[in-house]
C-alpha positions in Angstrom: -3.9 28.5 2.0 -3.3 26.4 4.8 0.0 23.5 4.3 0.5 20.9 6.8 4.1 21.5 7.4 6.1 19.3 9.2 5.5 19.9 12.8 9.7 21.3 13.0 9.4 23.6 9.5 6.4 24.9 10.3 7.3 25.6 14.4 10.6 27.3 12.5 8.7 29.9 9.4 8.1 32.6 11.3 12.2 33.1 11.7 12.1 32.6 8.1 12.5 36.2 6.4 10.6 36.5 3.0 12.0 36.2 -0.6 10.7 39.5 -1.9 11.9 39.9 -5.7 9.3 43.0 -6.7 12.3 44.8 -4.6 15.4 43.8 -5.7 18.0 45.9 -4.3 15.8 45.6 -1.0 16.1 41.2 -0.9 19.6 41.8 -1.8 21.2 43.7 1.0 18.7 41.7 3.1 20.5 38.3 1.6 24.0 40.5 2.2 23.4 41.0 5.5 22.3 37.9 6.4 24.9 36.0 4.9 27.6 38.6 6.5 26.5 37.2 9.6 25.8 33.5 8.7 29.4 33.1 7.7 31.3 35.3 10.1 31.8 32.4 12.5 32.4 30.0 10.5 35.0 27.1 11.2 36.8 26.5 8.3 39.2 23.8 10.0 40.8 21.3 8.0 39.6 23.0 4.3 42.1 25.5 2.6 39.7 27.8 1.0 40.6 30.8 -1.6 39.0 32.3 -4.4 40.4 32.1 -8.3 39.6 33.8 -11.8 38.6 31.5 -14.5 38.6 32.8 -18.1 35.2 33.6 -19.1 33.9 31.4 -21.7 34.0 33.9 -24.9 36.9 36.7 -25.7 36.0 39.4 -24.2 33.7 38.1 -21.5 34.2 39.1 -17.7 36.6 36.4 -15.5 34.8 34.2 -13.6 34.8 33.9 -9.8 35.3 30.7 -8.5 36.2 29.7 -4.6 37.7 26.6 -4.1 37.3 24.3 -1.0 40.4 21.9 -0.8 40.7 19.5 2.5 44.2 19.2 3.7 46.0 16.6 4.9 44.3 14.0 2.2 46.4 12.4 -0.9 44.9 13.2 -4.5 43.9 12.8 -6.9 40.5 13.9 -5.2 37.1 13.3 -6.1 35.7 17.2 -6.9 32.1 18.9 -6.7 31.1 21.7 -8.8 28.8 24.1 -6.8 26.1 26.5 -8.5 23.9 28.2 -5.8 20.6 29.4 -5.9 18.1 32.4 -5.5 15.9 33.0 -8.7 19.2 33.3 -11.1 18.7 37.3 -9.5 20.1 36.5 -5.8 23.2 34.8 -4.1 26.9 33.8 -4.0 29.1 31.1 -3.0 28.3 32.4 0.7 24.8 30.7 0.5 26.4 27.4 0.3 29.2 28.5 2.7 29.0 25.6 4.8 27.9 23.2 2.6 30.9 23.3 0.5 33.2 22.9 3.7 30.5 20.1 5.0 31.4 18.3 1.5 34.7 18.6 1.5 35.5 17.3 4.5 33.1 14.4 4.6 33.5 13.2 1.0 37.2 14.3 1.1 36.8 16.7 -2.1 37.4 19.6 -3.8 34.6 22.0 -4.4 34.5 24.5 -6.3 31.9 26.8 -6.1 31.3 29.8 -9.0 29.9 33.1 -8.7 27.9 33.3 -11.6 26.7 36.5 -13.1 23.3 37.9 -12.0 20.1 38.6 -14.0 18.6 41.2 -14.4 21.7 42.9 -15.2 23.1 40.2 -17.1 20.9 37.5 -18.7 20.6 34.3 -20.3 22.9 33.3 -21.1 25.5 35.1 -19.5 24.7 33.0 -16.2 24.8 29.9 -18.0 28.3 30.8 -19.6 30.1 31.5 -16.5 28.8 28.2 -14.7 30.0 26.7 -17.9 33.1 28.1 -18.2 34.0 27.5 -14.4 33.1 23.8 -15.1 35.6 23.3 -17.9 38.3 25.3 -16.0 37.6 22.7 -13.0 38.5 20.1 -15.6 40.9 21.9 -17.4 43.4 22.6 -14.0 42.4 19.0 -12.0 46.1 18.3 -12.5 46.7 21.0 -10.6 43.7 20.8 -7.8 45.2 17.6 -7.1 41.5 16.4 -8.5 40.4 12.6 -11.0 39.6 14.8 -14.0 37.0 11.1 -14.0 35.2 11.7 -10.8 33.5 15.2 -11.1 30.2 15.6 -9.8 27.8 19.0 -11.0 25.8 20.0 -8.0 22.8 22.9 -7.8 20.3 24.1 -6.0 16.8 25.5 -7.2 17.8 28.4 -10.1 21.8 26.6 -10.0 20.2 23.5 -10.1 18.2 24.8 -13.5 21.8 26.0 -14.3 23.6 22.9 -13.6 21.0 21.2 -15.9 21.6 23.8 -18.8 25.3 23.5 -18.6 25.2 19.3 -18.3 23.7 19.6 -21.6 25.3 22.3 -23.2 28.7 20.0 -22.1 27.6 17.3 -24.0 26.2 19.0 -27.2 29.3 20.9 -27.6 31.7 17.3 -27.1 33.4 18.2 -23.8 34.0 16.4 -20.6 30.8 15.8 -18.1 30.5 15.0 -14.7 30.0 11.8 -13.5 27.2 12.9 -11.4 24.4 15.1 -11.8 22.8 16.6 -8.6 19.6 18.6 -9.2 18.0 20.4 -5.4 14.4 22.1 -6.0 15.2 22.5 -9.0 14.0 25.6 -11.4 14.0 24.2 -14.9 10.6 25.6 -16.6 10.0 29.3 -17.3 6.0 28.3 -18.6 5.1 27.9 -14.8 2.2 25.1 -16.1 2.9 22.0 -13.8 0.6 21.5 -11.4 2.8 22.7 -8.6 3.2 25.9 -10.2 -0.3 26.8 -10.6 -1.5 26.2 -7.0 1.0 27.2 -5.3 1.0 30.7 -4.9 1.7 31.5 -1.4 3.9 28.9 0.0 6.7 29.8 2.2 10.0 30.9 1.0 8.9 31.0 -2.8 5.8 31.1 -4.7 4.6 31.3 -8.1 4.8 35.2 -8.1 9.0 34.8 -7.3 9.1 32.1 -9.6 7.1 34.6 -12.7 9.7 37.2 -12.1 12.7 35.1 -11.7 12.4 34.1 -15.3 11.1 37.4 -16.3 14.5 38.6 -14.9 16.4 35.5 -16.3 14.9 35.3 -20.1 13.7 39.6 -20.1 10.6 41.1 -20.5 7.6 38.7 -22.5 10.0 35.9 -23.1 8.8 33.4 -20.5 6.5 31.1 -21.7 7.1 32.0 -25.5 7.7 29.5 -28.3 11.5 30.2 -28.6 13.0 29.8 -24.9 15.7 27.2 -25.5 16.7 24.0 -23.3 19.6 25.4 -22.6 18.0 28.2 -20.4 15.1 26.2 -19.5 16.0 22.5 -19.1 12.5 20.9 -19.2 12.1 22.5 -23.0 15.4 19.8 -24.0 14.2 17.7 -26.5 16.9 15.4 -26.0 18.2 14.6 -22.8 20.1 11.3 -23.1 23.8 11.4 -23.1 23.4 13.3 -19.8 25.0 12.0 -16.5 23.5 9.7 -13.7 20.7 12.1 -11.7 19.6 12.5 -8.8 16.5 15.0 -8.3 15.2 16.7 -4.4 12.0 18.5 -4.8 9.8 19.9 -2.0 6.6 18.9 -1.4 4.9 21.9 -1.2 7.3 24.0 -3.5 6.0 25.4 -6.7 9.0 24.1 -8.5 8.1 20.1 -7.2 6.2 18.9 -10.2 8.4 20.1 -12.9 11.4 18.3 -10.9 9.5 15.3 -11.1 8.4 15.6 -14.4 12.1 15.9 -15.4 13.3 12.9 -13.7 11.1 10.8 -15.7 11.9 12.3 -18.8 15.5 11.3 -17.8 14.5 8.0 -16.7 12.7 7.5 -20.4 15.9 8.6 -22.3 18.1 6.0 -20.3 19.6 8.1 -17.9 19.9 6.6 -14.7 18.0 9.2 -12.6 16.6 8.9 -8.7 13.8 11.4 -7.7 13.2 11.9 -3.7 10.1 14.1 -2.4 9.9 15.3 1.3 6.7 15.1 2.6 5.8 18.4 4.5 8.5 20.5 2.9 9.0 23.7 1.2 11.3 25.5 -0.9 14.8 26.5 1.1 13.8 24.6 3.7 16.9 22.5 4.3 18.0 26.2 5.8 15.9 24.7 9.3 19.1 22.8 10.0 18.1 21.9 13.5 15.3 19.9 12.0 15.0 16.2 11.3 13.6 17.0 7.5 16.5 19.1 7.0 19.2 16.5 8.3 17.5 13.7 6.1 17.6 16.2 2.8 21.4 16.8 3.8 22.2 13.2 4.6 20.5 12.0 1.1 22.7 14.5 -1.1 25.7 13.4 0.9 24.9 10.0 0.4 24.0 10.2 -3.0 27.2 12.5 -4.0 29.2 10.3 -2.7 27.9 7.0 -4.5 28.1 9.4 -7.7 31.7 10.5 -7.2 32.2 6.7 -6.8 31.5 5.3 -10.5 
């Protein structure tokens, strides 16, 4: 099926490479190497950067890898971002957003701290879910220490870490402890029934299909649970039957992304449980594509979530 692309995005796909998750081990040494490369030059310039082990969130549960991005030379207590990254809860690190995190710490003049959440299909829900939580409360738990306002902590994800971010925003509240201020949802992945009008049509866009999204959750929930009766909000946020109580919103989706209507679909259910919620669609887009960097689309998606970070980290 033809899209009509923005003129840049679309001038820009064919140095895209393609999200293959039929062959695991094959996307992930392709995402290894690329990010090997993406990140070797990186300036880091004014942003301390080093990794930490937070306890896991049960006894006997692996530490948790977290890097934190610090900007020097600025007097606390800091505003802070919380950082889950994409790639179909099977694919990624903190390296994917490498330069993002020092982008937002130098221009918001925070700490972020980014967590290297377990993988599926080796470990599933909700041993993903568990480690983004558990780095959250340990971002809270030592803000003393990170020179961070324990007040001003904003959750930030992108596409399966945005579905994450979701889960863990509620699971925060249910269980009594801290939130962020700020809830930052990009593309996000938040139902594992794939019914939204988005997610039937659009099988072969660029980047990420329905086919990527079908196993994603397959690998996230295991074999024959997507779509079933008993999935819980927790793994897939759009099942929540409750969802006020959560923290102000603010929702990306693409416009040709199979993940687009379900984004939108949860911003109004936010909106109708009196969470303050804004929902922004890019005409022309698809799902990664803020990766085009040269392009305008890409600027205006990065200059929104910077804009809209920083006006949550300001409440």
């Amino acid at each position: 099926m033809g899209y009509p692309l923005d003129p840049e995005l679309a001038a820009a796909l064919a140095l895209l490479a393609d999200v293959d998750l039929s062959d695991l081990a094959a996307a992930r040494a392709a995402q290894a190497a690329e990010l090997a490369a993406a990140t070797a030059g990186v300036d880091t310039r004014g942003v301390a950067v080093r990794e930490v082990l937070a306890p896991g969130r049960a006894a006997g549960d692996p530490k948790v890898p977290l890097r934190v991005y610090t900007p020097e030379g600025r007097r606390g207590p800091l505003p802070a971002v919380y950082g889950v990254h994409g790639g179909g809860f099977v694919l990624g690190s903190p390296d994917v957003d490498h330069e993002f995190s020092l982008r937002l710490a130098r221009e918001l003049a925070a700490v972020v701290v980014a967590v290297d959440y377990r993988l599926a299909p080796e470990h599933r829900y909700p041993a993903p879910l568990d480690d983004v939580y558990a780095g959250f409360l340990w971002l809270g738990e030592h803000a003393a220490a990170l020179g961070v306002d324990p007040g001003r902590i904003a959750l930030w994800g992108d596409s399966a870490g945005a579905g994450l971010a979701a889960g863990a925003a509620l699971l925060l509240r249910d269980l009594g402890e801290p939130m962020p201020c700020h809830l930052h949802l990009h593309s996000p992945a938040l139902d594992d029934r794939l019914a939204t009008g988005s997610a039937r049509v659009f099988t072969d866009t660029p980047v990420w299909n329905r086919r990527n999204a079908h196993l994603s959750w397959e690998a996230y929930l295991g074999p024959g649970v997507r779509g079933g009766a008993h999935v819980p909000g927790y793994a897939a946020p759009a099942r929540a039957r409750r969802l006020a109580g959560l923290p102000p919103t603010f929702v990306a989706v693409m416009e040709f992304d199979p993940l687009r209507d379900e984004g939108v679909a949860f911003a109004e259910a936010l909106r109708a449980a009196g969470v303050p919620t804004e929902v922004r669609l890019y005409p022309g887009t698809f799902h990664g594509c803020a990766a085009v960097a040269h392009s305008g689309v890409a600027r205006r998606i990065n200059a929104d979530a910077l804009a809209a970070l920083r006006a949550g980290l300001a409440t």
